[in-house]
N, C-alpha and C positions, 0 to 999 in steps of 0.2 A: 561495537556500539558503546560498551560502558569505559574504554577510553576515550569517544569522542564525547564522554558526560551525559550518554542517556541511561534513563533504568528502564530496563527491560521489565514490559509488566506480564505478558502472556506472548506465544509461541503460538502456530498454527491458529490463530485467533480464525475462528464460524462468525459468519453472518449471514442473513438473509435476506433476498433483495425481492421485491412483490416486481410483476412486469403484466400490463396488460394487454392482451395478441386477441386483437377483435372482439373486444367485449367479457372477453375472460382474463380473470385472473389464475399466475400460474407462481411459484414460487421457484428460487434456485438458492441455492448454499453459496457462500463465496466465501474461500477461505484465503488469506492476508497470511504472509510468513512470521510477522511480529508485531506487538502490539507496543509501544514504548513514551517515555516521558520526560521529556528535556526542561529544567526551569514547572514553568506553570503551563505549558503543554504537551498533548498528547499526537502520535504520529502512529499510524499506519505504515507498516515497514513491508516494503518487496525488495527480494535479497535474491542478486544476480549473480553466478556464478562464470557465465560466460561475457566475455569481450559484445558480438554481436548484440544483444538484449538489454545490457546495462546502461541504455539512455533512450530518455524521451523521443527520442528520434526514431527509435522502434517502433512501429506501429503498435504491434500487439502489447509491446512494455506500459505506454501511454493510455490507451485502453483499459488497462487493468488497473493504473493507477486510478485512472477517475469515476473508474466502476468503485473502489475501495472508501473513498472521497464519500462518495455518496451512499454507499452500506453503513461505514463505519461511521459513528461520533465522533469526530477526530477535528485538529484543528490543520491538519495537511497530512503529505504523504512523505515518506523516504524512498530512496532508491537508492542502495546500496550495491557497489558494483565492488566486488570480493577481488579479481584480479586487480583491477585500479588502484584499489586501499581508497574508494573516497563516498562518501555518503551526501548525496543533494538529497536538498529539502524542494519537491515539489509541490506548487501552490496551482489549483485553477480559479478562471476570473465565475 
């Protein structure tokens, strides 16, 4: 990350996401691999170490990104795929 010019600002970054199931509200933790900040913004990092996972394509990857999107203050997401060597920046509408 800090070759491709980001600074890493926090690790295993916590958050908390409210969800309401029939009129209750219930809490859950979502924890994000890295927290980081390129230029004048800040990104939400999930860090793939496998081939299978490390693209939007994956169900479960994409999910987790836009769950992150919406925990985090962030102005997008990373996806960093460790075998590849390549880091996308994931944007939802």
């Amino acid at each position: 990350m800090r070759r491709a010019g980001y600074r890493i600002e926090a690790e295993q970054v916590s958050g908390r996401v409210r969800v309401r199931v029939d009129g209750k509200w219930e809490e859950f933790t979502v924890r994000a691999d890295a927290m980081v900040r390129r230029r004048r913004r800040r990104y939400v990092v999930e860090i793939k170490a496998g081939q299978a996972n490390a693209s939007v394509a994956d169900r479960a990857t994409r999910r987790q990104l836009l769950e992150y999107t919406r925990v985090f203050d962030v102005d997008g997401a990373l996806l960093v795929d460790v075998p590849g060597e390549r880091i996308s920046r994931i944007e939802f509408e």
